[in-house]
Every structure is written in C-alpha cells, then in structure tokens.
N, C-alpha and C positions, 0 to 999 in steps of 0.2 A: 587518536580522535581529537583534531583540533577545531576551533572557533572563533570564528571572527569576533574579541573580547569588546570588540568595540560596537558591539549590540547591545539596543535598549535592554534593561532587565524587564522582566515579567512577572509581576505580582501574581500570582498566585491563589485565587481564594476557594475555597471549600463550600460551598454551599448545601451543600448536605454534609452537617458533621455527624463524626461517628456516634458521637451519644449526643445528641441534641440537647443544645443550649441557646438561650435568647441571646440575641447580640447584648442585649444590656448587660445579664449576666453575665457574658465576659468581660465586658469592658470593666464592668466593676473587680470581679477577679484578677484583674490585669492590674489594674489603680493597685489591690494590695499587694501582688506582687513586687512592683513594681516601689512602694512605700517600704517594703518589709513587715504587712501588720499579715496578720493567722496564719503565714507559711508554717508547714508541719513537714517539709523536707527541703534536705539540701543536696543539693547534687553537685560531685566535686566530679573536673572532669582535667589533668594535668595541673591541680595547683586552682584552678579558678573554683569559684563558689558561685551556686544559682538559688536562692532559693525561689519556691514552687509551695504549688498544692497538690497534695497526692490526687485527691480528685478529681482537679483538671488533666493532670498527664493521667491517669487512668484514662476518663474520657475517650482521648484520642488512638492510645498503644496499649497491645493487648504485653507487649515489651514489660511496659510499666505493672501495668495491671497484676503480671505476674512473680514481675520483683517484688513492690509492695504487699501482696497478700499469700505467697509465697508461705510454708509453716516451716523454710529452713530458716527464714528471715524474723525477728521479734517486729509485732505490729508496731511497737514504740519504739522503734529504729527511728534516727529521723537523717540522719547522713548515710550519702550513696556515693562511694565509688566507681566512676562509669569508664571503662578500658575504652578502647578502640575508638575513639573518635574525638575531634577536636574541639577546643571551647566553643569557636565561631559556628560549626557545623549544632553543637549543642546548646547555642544562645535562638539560633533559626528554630530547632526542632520545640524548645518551651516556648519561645513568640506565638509560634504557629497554634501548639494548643489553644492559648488563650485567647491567638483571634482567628482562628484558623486561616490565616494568608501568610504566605513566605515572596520576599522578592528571590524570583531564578533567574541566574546570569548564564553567558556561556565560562564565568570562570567559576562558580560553583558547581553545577546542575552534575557533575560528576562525584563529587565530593555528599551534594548533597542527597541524593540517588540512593548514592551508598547507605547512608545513616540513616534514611528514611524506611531501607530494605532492614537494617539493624534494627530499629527499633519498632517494626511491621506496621509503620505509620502510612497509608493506603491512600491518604490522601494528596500527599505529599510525592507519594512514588507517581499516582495519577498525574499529578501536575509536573515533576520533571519529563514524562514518558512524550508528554502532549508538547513541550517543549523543546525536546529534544526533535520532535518530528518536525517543528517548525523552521529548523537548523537545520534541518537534512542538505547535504549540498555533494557534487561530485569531490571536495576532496575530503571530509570527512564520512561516508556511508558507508566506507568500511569499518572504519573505527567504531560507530554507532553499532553498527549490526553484530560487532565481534564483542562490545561491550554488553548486550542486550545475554551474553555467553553468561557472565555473573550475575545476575538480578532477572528474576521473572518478570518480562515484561512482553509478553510475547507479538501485543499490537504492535507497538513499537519493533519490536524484529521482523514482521511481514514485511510493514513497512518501510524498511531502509533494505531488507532484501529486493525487495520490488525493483524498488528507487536504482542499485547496482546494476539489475539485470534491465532495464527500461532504459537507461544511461550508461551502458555498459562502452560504445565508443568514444561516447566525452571521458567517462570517466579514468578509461585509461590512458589518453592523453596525457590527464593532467595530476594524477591521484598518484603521489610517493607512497601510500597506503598500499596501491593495488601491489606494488614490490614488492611490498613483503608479507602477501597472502602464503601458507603451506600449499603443497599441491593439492591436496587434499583440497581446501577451502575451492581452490582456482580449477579442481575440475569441477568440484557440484556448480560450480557457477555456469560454465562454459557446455557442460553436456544438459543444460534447462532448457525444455522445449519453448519458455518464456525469454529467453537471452532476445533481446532488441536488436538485429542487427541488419544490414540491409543486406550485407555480401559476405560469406563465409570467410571470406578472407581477411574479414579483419578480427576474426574470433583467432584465425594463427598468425597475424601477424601479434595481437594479443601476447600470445605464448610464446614469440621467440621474443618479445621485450619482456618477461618474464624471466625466461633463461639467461637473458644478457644481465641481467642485476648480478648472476652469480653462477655464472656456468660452468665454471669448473664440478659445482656440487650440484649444478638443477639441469646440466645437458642431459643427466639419462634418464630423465622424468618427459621427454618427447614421446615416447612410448607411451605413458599413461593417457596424454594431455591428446595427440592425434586423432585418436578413434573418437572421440568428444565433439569431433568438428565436423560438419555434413559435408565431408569432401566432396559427393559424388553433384552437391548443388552449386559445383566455384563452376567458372569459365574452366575450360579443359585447358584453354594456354598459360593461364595464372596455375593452373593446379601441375601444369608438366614442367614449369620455368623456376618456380617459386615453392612450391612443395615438393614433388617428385625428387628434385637436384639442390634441394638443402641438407647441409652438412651431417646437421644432426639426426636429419632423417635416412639418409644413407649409411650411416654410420651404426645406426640403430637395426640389428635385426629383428626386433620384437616389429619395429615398423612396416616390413618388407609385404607383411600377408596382408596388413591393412592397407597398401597403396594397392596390392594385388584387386581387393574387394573392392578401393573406391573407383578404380577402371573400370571394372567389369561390371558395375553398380551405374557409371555413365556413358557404358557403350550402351546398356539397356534403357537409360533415359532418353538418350539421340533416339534408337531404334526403335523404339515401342511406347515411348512417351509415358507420363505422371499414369501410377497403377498406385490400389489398396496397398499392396505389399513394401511402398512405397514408407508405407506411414510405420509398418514395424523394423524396419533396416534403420541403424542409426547413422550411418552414413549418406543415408536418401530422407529422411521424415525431414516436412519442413518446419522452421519453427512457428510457432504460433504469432500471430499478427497482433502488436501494442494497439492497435488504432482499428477500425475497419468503417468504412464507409457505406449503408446500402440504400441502392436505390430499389424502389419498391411499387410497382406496378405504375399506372400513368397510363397516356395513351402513345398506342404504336398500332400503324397500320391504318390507321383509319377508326378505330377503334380500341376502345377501354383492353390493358392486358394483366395477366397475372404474373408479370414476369418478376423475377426479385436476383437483383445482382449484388454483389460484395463486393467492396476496391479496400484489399489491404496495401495499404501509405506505403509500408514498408520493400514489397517485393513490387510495386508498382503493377499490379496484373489484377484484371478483375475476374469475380467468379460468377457462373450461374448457382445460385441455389433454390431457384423457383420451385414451390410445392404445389403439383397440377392439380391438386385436389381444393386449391383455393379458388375463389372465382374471382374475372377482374374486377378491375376498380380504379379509380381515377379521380384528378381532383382533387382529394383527401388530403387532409394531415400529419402527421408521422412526428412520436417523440420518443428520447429515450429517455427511463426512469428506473433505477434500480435492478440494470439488470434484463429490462423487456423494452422491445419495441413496440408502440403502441401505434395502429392505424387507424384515424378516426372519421365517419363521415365519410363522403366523395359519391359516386357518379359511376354506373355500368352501363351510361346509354340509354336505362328505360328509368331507373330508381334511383331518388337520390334516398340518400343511407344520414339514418343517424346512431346506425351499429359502429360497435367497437371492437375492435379486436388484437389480442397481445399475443405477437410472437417471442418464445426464448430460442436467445440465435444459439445457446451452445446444442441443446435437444433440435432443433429447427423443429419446433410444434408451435400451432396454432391454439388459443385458444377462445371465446368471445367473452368479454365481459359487459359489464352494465350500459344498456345503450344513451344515449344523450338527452335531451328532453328534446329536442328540435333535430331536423333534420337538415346537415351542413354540407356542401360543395364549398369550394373556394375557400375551406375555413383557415383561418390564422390558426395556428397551434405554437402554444412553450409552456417551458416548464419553468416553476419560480417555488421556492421551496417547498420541494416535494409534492408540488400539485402539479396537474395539468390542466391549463387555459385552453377553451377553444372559443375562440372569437369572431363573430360575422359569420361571413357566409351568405349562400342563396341556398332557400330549398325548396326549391321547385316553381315557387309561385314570387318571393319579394327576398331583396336581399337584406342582409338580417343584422339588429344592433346590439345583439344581445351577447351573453359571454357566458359561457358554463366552466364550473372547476370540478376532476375529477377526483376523489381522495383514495388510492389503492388499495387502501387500509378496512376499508368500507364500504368496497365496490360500489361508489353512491357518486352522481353527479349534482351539485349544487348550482339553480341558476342565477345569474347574474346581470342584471341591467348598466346598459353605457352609458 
C-alpha cells in the first residue's frame, strides 16, 4: 500500500473525547507535561523517556487504564516498559491524549493505525480510517482493503472494496498490487455481481494479466477463475477467437464443460432472448449497474404517462420498469436522497399536485409521503445537505416565488420565501 508522501498531512482532531475534558484542562495538563511538574508516570519505550499523567492517558486508552490499575501491577509504580511500538509513534499517541489532535501523513497513518489499534485508542484509529479513505486511489485500494485484514475497521474495508470493484478496468491497467492478489482474493473479486465493467472481456482479459505475472505456478488456476466470468454476455466472436482458442483454456480440462455451458447458455440468449433464469446461471446473470439513470413519467402522446425507464451507463441499454398501478404525471420534479427517488408536484392534465411520492428503485415500490404546502408544476428541484428544495413553479392559477425544504427525517415540509 503506497502513497503519494508528498500529501498535505491532516491534523486530526477529536471532538468528542473519550472522557471529557475542557480544552483549558488540557492545555494546562500539557504546560505540565510538557514542564515536567505532577507527572506520576514514565513511559519508557526503546531507551526514550515520556513522562505523563496516568490520568490523562487513562482518559483516552482503556490500554492504559488497565496497565495502571491492573492488581498484577503496584499502584505506586511509576515507570512503564512499553514493547511493540516506536518512540515517534509513542510521542503522537501522549500529544494526542492531551490535546486530542494528531497530524496523519501518508508516511505515518500506517504505522500509526497500528499503535492506535495497540493501545484501543478509538479516536485516533477513527481518524486514520477517514484518512486513509481520502487516499483511496487505483494504485493503492488493494493495499488499503488487504490492510483493513489486521485492524478492525470495517467502514474503511467496504469502502476500498467498492472503490476495486467500481474501478476494476482502471485499476488493473495500472495497479502492481492487483499482481499480486491470491486467487482466492481475484476470484471474490471478479465473480461480484457489483464488479464495474462494461464488456466481459475485460474481467478475462483481467485474468490472463494475472497468470502472465507468473504462470508457470497461476496457469492451472484458469479453471477456478473462467466460470467467474459471464461468458455467455461477450460477443460470440471475442468469446470463439479469444477465449474458446486460448492456451490455457484448451489445455485445461476442468474448462472444457464450462465453455460447453457458456455455448449453450448463448445459443439460448440469440434464440429466446434475456429470461428469469437468466439471473440464476453465473454465466448469463448480468452484473448490477454502478450508475443508473431514470426517466420518469412526463408527457407522451399527447398526454401526461406513467411510464418509468432506466439507462444503466454501463451496458448502454435502457429498461422499462414502469408500475401500472401508478398514475400519470408530468411536469414534476424528481431527486435522489439516501437511497429513494423522490417525485414532487407536476400535472395529470386536470390537477396540479402538490403530492409527494418516494420510489425505492431496489424493492421498485412506491410509497407517498408528506405533501408540500403549495401546489407546484414546473418546479425547480435539488438537494443541498440532506434536504430537498422545491422552488417556483405554477399551480394552477400564478406562478409561484416561493421555496419549500423537505427534511426525511421528519417527514415535514418547511416553507420558505424568495
């Protein structure tokens, strides 16, 4: 896992400490620190000397907490032998008690990750995790996510998992990392219904720069890695030229029943087109779309419709998924927040609407929530943290200068003058 060293550091600060103390407080505790007056411990860590107050490192580490009052240990101890970590990583971890901020670089944040998980200091692992995610990039995301393997930090490992399978074609461009994944690692990656890719064919061409790093010992892992690929979704000429008459695939009889399946799998996609059963064959499911675009009723015909389409970016093909039990509507404003699309307002030709209503696209239900104080066509709609604006508009009788915010938390619309 590398980083560009030549990144700003990042101070760090704790604003909720673990046992609450006034800033003055500290800064006083720091001054004697920092003087050598009431220290009641020393912490030796390779030769170097700290002295401290048990008090404030209690404070922050329950580590400490339980060295210091520990009954193998005499309360009137006042020097501590600390193993496993280094003076500099140990002059960070007491600063920090006392004022709870640490500067994180990308040449520490590893180093100091570690000692933070050492001494269960929560604040500190918080603030490298958050840091680390701001680093995220295609040639370190393996590194990140394989390190997240030592240290509970599991936000942080969603999130550079994601980050691999969303950027899975950049990444292996350019990533000396993805070389040297186990198989193991490189197939949960490549058999995720989440993997970002636009054409199957670059999830195996993937795998044969994989085996080329070292194939004398990864040529008979094509066997494990093949079936992971949705053969039966390549072009049939990329799939008969390119996979059917490569080396290692021929050479492979474990491969032989799986190119068997991915034929037969798209003589039945030619001949009978996209079916349910589609979706349980791992050779035909397709993968799930990073992006999705929907358009959502409007007018067609002559008249307001209920129609509702999807354009995933990635396969370039739009879908219907219109629910006729909805009625039309047009006009209207559309956001997305948290997960839901929100329809606000708009126009059936006889009413104008100052209903609201949240679709979740994964369940595809409907549901209505709290309506607006006015009733909007033509409204402006966005979203600005975490709220939802709706602006102007006409209803029915003057067009309108008014603004409402919705808060989701409180199903409540609050109004607002321009």
């Amino acid at each position: 896992m590398e980083m560009e060293s030549t990144a700003a550091s990042t101070r760090f600060h704790q604003p909720h400490m673990e046992r609450k103390m006034s800033a003055m407080t500290c800064e006083i505790f720091n001054e004697l620190r920092l003087e050598g007056k009431l220290c009641d411990v020393v912490i030796k860590v390779n030769g170097f000397e700290f002295n401290a107050h048990k008090n404030i490192l209690c404070s922050c580490s329950s580590y400490f907490r339980a060295l210091f009052t520990s009954g193998w240990n005499n309360t009137e101890k006042k020097v501590y032998n600390i193993p496993g970590i280094s003076p500099d990583m140990m002059k960070l971890i007491i600063e920090y008690a006392y004022t709870r901020t640490v500067p994180i670089t990308p040449d520490n944040v590893e180093k100091l990750l570690a000692a933070a998980d050492q001494f269960n200091i929560m604040g500190i692992v918080r603030g490298c995790c958050e840091f680390l995610k701001s680093e995220l990039c295609l040639d370190n995301c393996i590194g990140i996510c394989k390190f997240t393997d030592y240290y509970y930090c599991p936000e942080l490992r969603q999130k550079a998992y994601m980050f691999i399978l969303h950027n899975f074609e950049e990444m292996v461009k350019v990533s000396a990392e993805f070389l040297e994944l186990s198989v193991t690692e490189l197939k949960d990656i490549i058999e995720k219904d989440e993997l970002n890719v636009k054409q199957e064919d670059a999830v195996f061409e993937a795998i044969l720069k994989w085996i080329a790093h070292d194939p004398q010992n990864r040529k008979q892992h094509i066997s494990v890695l093949l079936p992971k690929v949705r053969l039966a979704l390549m072009h049939a000429e990329y799939f008969m030229n390119n996979v059917k008459m490569n080396d290692y695939v021929k050479d492979s009889e474990e491969c032989k029943p799986v190119i068997i399946n991915a034929l037969k799998a798209m003589y039945d996609l030619n001949m009978n087109g996209p079916s349910n059963s589609d979706f349980t064959n791992p050779l035909t499911r397709p993968r799930l779309p990073y992006a999705i675009l929907f358009a959502i009723g409007g007018w067609s015909g002559g008249s307001p419709t209920n129609a509702i389409e999807a354009y995933d970016a990635r396969a370039d093909r739009w879908v219907n998924v219109t629910c006729e039990e909805e009625s039309p509507r047009a006009y209207h404003g559309a956001a997305y927040l948290k997960g839901y699309v929100y329809i606000i307002g708009g126009f059936d030709s006889v009413d104008y609407f100052n209903s609201v209503k949240r679709f979740d696209p994964v369940k595809k239900t409907w549901h209505q929530v709290a309506p607006m104080h006015s009733r909007r066509c033509y409204v402006s709609v966005t979203v600005l943290s975490n709220f939802i604006y709706a602006m102007g508009g006409f209803d029915g009788y003057v067009r309108l200068n008014t603004a409402e915010r919705y808060e989701p938390e409180t199903n409540q619309w609050l109004y607002h003058h321009l």
